[in-house]
C-alpha positions as CSV (number, residue, x, y, z in Angstrom):
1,X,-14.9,-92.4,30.3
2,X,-16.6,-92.0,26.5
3,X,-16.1,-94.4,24.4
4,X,-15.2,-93.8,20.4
5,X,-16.8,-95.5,17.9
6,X,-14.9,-95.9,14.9
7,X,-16.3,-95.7,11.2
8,X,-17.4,-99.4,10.3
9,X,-17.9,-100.8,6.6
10,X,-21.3,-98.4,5.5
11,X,-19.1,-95.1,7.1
12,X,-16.4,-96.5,4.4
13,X,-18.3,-97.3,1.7
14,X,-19.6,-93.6,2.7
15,X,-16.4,-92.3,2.3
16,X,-15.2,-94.1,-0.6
17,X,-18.3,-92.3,-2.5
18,X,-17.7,-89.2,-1.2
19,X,-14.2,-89.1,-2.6
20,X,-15.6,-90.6,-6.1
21,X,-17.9,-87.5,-6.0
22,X,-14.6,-85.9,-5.7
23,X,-12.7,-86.7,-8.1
24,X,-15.4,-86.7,-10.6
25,X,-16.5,-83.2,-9.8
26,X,-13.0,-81.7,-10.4
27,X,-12.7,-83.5,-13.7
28,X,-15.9,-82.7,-15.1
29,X,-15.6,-79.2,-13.6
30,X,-12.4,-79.2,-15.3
31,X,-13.3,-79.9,-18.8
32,X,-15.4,-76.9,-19.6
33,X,-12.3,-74.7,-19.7
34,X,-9.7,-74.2,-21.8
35,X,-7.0,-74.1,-18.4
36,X,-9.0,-76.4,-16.8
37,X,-6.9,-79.2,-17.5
38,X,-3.7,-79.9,-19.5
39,X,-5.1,-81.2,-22.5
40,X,-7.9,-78.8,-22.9
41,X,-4.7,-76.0,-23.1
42,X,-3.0,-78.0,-26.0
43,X,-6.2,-77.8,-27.9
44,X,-6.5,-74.2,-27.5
45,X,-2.5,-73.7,-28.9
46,X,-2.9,-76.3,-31.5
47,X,-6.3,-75.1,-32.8
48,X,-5.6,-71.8,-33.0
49,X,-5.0,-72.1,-36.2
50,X,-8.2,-73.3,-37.0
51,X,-9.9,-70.8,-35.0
52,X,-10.2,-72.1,-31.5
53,X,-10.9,-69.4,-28.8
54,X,-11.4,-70.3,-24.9
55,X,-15.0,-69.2,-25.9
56,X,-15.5,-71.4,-28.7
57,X,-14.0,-74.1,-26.5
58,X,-16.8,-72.9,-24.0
59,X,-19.3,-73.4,-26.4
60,X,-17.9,-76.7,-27.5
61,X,-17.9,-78.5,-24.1
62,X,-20.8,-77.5,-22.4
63,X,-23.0,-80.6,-24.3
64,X,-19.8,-83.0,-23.4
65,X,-19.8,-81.4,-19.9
66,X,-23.2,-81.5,-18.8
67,X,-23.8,-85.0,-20.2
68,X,-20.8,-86.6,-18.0
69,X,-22.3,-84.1,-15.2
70,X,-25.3,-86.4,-15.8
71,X,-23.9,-89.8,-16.3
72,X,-21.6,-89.2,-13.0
73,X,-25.1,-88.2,-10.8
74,X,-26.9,-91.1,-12.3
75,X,-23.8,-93.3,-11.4
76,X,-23.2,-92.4,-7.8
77,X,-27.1,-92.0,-6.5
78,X,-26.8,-96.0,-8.1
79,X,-23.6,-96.7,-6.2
80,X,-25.2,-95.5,-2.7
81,X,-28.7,-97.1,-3.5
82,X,-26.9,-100.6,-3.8
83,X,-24.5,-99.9,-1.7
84,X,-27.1,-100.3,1.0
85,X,-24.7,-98.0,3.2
86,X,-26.1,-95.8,5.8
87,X,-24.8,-92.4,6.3
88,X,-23.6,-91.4,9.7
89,X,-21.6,-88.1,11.0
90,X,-18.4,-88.0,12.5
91,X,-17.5,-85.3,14.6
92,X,-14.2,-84.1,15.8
93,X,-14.2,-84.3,19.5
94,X,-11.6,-82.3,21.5
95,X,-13.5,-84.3,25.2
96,X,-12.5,-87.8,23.3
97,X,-8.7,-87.7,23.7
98,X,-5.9,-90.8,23.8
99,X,-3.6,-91.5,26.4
100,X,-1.0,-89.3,24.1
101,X,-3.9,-86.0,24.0
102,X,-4.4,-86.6,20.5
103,X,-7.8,-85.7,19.3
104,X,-9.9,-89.3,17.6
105,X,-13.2,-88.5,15.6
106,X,-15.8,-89.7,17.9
107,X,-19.3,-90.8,16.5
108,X,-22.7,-89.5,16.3
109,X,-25.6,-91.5,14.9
């Protein structure tokens, strides 16, 4: 029978990026619109009065946007480079099955 390997320390220091990367993509992605995100809605309805359209938002947090964009890849290429973790890739296996028949990720180098 195959053995499965499960995902040791670097496979979760792998994964703990990955989820980082996440996270910061949706927020960053996030802040260039005015529905993006909840607070960049109640700047829209509060600054229309002073003249605020989703366009002029637009305009207003793409410098914001892209620097964060920046400061976020600068971050994370940092994070893996000291993280000295190695990537590896998990497959699903349907052939590397429990006593139950549940399906476990089996692992490729």
């Amino acid at each position: 029978s195959k053995a499965t390997h499960f995902p040791g320390k670097d496979t979760q220091k792998i994964e703990i990026l990955a989820l980082i990367s996440l996270a910061s993509a949706a927020n960053i992605g996030s802040a260039l619109t005015t529905i993006g995100n909840p607070q960049n809605s109640l700047v829209q309805e509060f600054g229309k009065e002073s003249g605020v359209t989703a366009g002029s938002f637009f305009v207003m947090s793409i410098l914001p946007t892209f620097l964060a964009l920046g400061v976020t890849i600068v971050y994370l290429v940092l994070l893996l480079k000291w993280s000295k973790a190695k990537p590896s890739t998990y497959i699903p296996s349907a052939a590397v099955k429990d006593n139950n028949e549940n399906p476990k990720m089996s692992h490729v180098d």
